[in-house]
C-alpha positions in Angstrom: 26.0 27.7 -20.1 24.6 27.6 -23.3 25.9 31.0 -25.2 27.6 32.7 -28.4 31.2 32.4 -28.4 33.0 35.5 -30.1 36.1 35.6 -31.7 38.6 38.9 -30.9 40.2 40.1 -33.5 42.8 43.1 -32.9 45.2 43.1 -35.8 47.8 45.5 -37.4 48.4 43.1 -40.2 45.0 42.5 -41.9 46.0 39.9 -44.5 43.4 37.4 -44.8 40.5 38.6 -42.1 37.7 39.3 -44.3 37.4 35.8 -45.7 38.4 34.8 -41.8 35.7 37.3 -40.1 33.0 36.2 -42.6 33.4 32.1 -42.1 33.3 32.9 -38.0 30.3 34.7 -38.4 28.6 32.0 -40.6 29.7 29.1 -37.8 28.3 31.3 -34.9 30.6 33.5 -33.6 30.2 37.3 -32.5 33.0 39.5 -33.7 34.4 41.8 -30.8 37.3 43.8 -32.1 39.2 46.9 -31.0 38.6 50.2 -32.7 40.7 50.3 -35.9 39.9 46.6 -36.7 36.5 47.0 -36.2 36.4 49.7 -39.1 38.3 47.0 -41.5 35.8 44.6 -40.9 32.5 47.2 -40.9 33.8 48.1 -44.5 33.5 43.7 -45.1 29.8 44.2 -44.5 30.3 42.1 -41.1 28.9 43.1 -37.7 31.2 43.9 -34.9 31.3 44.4 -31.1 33.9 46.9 -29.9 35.5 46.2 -27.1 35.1 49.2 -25.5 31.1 48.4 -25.7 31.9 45.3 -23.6 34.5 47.0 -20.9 32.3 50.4 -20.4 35.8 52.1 -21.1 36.6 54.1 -24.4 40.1 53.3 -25.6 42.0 55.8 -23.2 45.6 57.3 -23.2 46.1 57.5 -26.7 45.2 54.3 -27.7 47.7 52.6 -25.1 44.7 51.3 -23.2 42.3 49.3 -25.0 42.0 45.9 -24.7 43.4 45.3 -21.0 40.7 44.7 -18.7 39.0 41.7 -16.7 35.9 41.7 -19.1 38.6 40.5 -21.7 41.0 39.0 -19.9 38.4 36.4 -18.3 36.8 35.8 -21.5 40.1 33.9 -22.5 41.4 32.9 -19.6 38.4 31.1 -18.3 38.4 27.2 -17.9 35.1 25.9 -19.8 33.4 23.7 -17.4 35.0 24.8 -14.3 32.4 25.9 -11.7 34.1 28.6 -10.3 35.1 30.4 -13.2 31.8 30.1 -15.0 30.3 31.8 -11.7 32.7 34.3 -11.7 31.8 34.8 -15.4 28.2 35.1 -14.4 28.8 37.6 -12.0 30.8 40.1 -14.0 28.7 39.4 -17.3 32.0 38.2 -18.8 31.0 36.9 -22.1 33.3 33.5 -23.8 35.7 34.2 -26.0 36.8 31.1 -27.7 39.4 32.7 -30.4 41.6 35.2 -30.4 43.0 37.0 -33.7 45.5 39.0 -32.8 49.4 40.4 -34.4 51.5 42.9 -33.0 52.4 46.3 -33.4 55.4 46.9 -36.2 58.2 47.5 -33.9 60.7 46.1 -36.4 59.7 47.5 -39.0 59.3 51.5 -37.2 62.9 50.7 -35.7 64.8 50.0 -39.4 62.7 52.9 -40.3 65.0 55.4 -38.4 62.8 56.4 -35.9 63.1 58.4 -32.9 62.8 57.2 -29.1 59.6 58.5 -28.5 58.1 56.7 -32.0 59.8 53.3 -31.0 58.2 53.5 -27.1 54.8 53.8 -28.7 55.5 50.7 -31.1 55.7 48.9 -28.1 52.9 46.6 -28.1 51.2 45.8 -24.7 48.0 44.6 -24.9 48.6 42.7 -28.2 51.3 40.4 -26.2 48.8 40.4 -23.5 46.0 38.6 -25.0 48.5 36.2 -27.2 49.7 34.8 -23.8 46.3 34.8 -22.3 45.2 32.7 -25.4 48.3 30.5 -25.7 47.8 29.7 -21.9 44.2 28.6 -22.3 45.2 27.0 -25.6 42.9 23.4 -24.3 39.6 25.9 -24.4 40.4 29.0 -26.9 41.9 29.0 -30.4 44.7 31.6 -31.5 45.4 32.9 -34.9 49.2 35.0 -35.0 49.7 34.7 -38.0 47.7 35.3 -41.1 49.4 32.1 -42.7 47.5 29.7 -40.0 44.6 31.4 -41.4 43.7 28.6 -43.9 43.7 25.7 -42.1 42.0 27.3 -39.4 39.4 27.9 -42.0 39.6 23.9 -43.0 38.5 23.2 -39.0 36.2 26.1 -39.1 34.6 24.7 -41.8 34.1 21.2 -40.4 33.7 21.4 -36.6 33.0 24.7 -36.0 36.5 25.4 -33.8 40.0 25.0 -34.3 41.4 21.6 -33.2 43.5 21.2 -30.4 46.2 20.1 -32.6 46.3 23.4 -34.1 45.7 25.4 -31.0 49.0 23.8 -29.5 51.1 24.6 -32.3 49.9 28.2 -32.1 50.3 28.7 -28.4 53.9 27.8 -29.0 54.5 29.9 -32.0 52.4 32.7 -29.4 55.3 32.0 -26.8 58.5 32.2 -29.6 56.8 35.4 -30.8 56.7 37.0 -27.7 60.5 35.9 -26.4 61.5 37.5 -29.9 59.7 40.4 -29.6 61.0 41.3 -26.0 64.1 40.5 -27.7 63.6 43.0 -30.6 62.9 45.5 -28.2 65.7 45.4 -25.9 67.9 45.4 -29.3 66.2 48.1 -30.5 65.9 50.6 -27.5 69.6 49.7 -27.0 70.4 51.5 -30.1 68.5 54.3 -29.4 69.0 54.8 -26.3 73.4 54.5 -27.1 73.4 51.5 -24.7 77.2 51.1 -24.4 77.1 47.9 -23.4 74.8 46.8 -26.0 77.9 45.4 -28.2 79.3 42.6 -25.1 77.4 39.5 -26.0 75.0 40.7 -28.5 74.2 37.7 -29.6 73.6 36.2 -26.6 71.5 38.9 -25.5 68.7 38.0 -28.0 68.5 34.2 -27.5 66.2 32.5 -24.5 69.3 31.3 -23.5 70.6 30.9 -19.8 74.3 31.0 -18.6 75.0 27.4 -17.3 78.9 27.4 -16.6 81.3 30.0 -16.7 84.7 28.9 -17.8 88.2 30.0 -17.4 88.8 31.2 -20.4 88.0 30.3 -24.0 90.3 29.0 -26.5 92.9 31.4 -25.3 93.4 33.2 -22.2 92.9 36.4 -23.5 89.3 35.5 -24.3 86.3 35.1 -22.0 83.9 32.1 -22.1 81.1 30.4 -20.6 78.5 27.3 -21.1 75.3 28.5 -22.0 72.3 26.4 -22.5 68.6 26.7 -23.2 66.1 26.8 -20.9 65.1 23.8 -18.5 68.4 21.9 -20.4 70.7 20.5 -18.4 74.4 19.7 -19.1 75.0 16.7 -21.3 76.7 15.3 -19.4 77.5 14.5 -15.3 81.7 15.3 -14.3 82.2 12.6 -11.9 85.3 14.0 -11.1 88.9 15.8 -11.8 89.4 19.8 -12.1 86.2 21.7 -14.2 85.8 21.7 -17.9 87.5 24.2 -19.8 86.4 25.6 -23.2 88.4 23.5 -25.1 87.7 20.7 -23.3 83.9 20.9 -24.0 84.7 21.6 -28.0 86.6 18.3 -27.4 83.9 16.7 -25.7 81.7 17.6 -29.1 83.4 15.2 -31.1 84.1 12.2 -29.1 80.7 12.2 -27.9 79.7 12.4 -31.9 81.9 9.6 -32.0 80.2 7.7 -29.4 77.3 8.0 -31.4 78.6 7.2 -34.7 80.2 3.8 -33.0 77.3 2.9 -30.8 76.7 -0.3 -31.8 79.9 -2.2 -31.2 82.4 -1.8 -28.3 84.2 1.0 -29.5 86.8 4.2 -28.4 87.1 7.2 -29.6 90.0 9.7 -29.1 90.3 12.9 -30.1 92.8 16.0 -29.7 91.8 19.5 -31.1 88.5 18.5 -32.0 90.6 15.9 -34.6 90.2 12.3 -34.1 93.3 10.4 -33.5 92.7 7.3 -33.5 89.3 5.1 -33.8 89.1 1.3 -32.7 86.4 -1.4 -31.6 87.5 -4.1 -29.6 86.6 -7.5 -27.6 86.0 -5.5 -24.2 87.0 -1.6 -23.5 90.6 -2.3 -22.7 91.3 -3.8 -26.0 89.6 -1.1 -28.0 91.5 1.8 -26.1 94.8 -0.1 -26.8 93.7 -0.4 -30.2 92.8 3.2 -31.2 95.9 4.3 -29.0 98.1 2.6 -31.9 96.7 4.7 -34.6 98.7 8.0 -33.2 100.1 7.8 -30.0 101.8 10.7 -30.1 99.2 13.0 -31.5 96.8 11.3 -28.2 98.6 12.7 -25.5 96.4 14.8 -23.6 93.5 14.7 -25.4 90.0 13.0 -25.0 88.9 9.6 -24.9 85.6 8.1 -25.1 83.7 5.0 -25.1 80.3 3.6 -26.3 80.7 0.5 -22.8 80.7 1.6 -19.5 84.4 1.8 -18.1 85.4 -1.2 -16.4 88.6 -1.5 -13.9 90.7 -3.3 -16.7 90.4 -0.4 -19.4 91.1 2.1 -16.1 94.0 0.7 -15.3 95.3 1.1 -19.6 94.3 4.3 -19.8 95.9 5.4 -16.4 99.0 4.9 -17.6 98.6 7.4 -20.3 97.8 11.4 -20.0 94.4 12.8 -21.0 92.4 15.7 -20.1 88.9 13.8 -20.1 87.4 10.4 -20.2 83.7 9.7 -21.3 81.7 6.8 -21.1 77.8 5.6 -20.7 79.0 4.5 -17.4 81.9 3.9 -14.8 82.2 1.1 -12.4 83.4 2.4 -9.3 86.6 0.2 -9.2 87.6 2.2 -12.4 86.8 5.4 -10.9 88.9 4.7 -7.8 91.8 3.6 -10.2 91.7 6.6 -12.4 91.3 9.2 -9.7 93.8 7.5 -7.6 96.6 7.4 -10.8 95.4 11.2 -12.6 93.4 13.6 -9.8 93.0 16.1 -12.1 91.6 14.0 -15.2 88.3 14.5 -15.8 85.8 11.4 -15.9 82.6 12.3 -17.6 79.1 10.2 -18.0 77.1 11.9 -20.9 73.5 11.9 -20.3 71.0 11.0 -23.3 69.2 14.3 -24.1 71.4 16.5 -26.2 70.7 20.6 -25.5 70.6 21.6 -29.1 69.5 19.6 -32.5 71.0 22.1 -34.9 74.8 23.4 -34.9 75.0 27.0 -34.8 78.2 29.2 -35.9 78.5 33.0 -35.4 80.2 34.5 -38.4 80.9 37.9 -39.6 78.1 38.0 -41.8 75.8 36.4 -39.2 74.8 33.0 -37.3 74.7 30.2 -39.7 72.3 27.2 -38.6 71.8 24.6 -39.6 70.2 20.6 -39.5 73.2 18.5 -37.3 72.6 15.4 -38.6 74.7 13.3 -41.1 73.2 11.4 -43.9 71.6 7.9 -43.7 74.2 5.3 -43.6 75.7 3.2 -46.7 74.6 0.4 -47.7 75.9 -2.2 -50.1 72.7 -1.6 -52.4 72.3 1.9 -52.1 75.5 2.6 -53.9 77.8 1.4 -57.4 80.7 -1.1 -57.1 83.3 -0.6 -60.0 85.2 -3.3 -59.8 84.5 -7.1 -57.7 82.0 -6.0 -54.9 83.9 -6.4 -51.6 81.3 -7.5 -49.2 83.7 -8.9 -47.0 84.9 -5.5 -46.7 81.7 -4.0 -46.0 82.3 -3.5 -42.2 85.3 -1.8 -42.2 84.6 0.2 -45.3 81.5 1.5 -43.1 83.9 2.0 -40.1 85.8 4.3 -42.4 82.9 6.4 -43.6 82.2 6.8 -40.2 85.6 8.4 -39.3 86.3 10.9 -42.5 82.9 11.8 -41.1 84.1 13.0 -37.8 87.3 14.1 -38.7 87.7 17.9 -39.8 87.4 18.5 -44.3 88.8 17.0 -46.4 88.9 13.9 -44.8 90.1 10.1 -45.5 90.4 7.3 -42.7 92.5 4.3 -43.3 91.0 1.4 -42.0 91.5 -2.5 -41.5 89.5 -5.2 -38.8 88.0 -2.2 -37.5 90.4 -0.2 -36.4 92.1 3.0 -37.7 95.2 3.3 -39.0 95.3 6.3 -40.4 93.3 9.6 -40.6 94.0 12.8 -42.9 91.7 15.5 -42.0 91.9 19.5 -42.2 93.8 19.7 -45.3 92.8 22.2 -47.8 93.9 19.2 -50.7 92.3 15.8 -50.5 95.4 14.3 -52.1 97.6 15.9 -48.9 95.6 14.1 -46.5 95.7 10.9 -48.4 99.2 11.0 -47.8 99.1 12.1 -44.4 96.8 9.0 -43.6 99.1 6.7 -45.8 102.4 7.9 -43.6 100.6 7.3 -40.3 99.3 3.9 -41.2 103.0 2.8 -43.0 103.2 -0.8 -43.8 99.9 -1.7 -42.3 98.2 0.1 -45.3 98.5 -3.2 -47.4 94.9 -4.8 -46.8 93.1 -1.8 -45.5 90.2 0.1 -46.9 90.2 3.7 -47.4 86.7 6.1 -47.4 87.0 9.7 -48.0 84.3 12.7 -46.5 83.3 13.8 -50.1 84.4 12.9 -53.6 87.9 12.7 -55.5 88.4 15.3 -57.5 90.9 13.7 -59.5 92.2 9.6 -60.1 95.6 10.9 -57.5 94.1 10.0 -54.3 93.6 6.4 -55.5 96.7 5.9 -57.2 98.3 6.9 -53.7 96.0 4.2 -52.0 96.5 1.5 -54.8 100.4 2.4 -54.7 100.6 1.5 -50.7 98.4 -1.5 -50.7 94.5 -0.7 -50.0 92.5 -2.7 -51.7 89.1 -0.9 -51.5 87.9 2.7 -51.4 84.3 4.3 -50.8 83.3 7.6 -51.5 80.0 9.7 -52.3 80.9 10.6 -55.9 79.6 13.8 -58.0 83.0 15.1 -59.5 82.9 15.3 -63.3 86.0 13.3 -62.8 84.1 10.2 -61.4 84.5 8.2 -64.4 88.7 8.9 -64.3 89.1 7.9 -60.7 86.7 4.6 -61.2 88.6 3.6 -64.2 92.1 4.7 -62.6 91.3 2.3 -59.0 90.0 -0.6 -62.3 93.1 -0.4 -63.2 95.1 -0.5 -60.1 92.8 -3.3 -58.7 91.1 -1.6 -55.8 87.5 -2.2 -55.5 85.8 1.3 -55.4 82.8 1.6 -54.1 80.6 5.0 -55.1 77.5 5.9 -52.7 76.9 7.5 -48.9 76.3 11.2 -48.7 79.0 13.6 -47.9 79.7 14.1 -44.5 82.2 17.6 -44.8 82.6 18.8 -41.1 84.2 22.2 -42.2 
């Protein structure tokens, strides 16, 4: 069928839709608009349908009934080109709508306003959420406009094709989608309130956000305190519990880290062990076996029961090691069933774990008192060797290690220093309010095996003491990211005490 396409526009916000209306009319469009827009866009000079001239209906029950009817509903929802809905079209005298222009009523802003229950029921917006899901569903045949600062480069594809790509239609039938989940959720929040909800306080936050509940849990970090895995929709777990007694809270916060260790260590045979979200000890090795033996020595004591992970799959060997030591989980890419048999056979209750690839969330999120704090999860690119200052003889020799270092500070708690030598750890100070104290705390766990090692710290030294410490026990080169006004002190200070520093790579604080 060869006929106009019209463009409905039912806004409360009205930023923008003169220029808008005008540039549709100009490429072809008819305007069809519901009452109080149609007045905005009469007083442009434009020409306008109202809806209720397509529907035979006049805008009925107070203006709660306007724009919800087949005549419009089909108009968006229709598949161009499919037979039977351009018959059914036909039939009814359902005319194309190929854009939709459309924002909600002000709930927010009506329920920070004070208002009573009755004033915040009718700022609930109905057919407004209606035809942003009817246009985000038929995004591949009709354009949607939510919000007025699209407007532009809708204007941009206007101007040159007549339509809005499909490039931009996607984007806005997902923003259509985020608006609407938030919007429910403003709504509940906000009836709550008035209405004195009295359960409106037990997980507020949880309330809001398209999250489901994946996992309850004992308890949380303490017993007095409930908990659960939650996880957004269609996610699964990250990971597959092959076997051993279920998760707990503080089991999963473990899991966080070594698995970020994992990461971090990917490309080499590494493992990764953690207790209270702290590593312990950090080691690559020949095979699995050798580096779980290896990061073992860095703090045996501190291991017990904690986490261990590895970036190889588990092999019977590196079962049989760990089986005679006690841990709460084991993770690895994958686990040969000989080392599962060993493990489960030696420690029923440990958990074995197989992480999967996707990860459920690419931002970390912390509730606060003053609110949830989000941000990017990412560290910074890594080091290199050019990207950075050497004060002293450059230490490429050194390089690996001094990146192995980085690499721990960077998963260990602020502020943070890892002691390092032929890829292992031997020493990590992390959580102390005092970079010097957990120099020294590294330095004491490490003992004579300092002499020859490297040292890299999670963010700058804010005074020459932490490398007179590391001089004074034997390392022989330091990184860190630099920015103190007391750079130039601790460069000459490590000069003098011949340790190779090495200033560059961002800070990694995990606070």
């Amino acid at each position: 069928m060869n006929e106009r396409p019209y463009a409905l526009m039912s806004v409360h916000d009205k930023t923008g839709l003169g220029p808008l209306a005008t540039l549709l009319v100009r490429c072809g469009y008819g305007l069809l608009s519901s009452s109080g827009t149609a007045r905005f866009l009469r007083e442009q000079g434009l020409e306008v349908t109202e809806v209720e001239d397509l529907t035979g209906l006049p805008s009925i029950l107070g203006g709660r009934v306007k724009t919800l009817h087949p005549a419009v509903a089909g108009g968006i929802l229709a598949r161009r080109g499919n037979a039977s809905d351009d018959a059914d079209r036909q039939t009814h005298r359902i005319p194309r709508i190929d854009l939709v222009v459309c924002n909600l009523y002000p709930f927010e802003e009506t329920a920070k306003s004070g208002a009573d229950l009755d004033a915040l029921i009718e700022q609930i917006d109905i057919g407004g959420v209606t035809l942003l899901r009817a246009a985000a569903k038929n995004y591949r045949h009709v354009g949607l406009l939510l919000d007025p600062a699209d407007y532009d480069e809708a204007m941009r594809d206007l101007e040159v094709s007549g339509e809005l790509s499909l490039a931009l239609r996607g984007r806005t039938a997902l923003k259509a989608f985020e608006r609407t989940a938030a919007y429910d959720a403003l709504i509940r929040e906000g009836l709550s309130r008035a209405l004195g909800d009295p359960e409106r306080e037990e997980n507020a936050l949880l309330r809001v956000l398209p999250l489901r509940r994946a996992q309850a849990l004992r308890y949380g970090e303490n017993p007095h305190q409930q908990a659960a895995l939650w996880l957004p929709p269609l996610a699964e777990a990250p990971f597959e519990v092959l076997s051993g007694k279920e998760l707990s809270y503080n089991n999963l916060l473990d899991l966080d880290t070594v698995l970020r260790g994992a990461a971090l260590y990917q490309e080499s045979c590494a493992c990764v062990i953690v207790k209270h979200t702290t590593p312990c000890g950090i080691a690559s090795g020949s095979d699995p076996e050798e580096a779980f033996r290896r990061a073992l020595a860095c703090d045996p004591v501190s291991a017990f029961g904690g986490i261990v992970s590895f970036t190889r799959p588990l092999d019977g060997k590196a079962a049989r090691a760990l089986g005679e030591h006690f841990f709460e989980v084991v993770a690895a890419p994958a686990v040969a069933p000989e080392a599962l048999e060993t493990l489960t056979a030696r420690r029923p209750n440990l958990r074995v774990v197989v992480p999967r690839a996707v990860r459920p969330f690419r931002e970390r999120l912390t509730s606060t008192w003053c609110g949830l704090l989000v941000q990017d999860d990412a560290l910074p690119p890594l080091p290199t060797p050019e990207d950075g200052t050497w004060r002293g003889a450059p230490r490429r020799d050194l390089w690996s290690d001094l990146v192995f270092a980085w690499k721990a500070a960077a998963l260990a708690k602020s502020n943070a220093v890892a002691l390092v030598k032929d890829g292992a750890t031997l020493g990590i100070g992390c959580g102390f309010p005092n970079r010097v104290d957990a120099v020294r705390h590294a330095l004491e766990q490490a003992g004579e095996s300092a002499r020859g090692a490297v040292m890299a710290s999670d963010a700058f030294f804010p005074f020459p003491d932490s490398v007179e410490l590391a001089a004074a026990a034997g390392v022989v080169a330091v990184m860190h990211p630099g920015g103190s006004v007391k750079d130039e002190d601790v460069a000459r200070t490590a000069q003098e005490r011949g340790v190779t520093l090495f200033v560059g790579g961002g800070r990694t604080f995990r606070h």
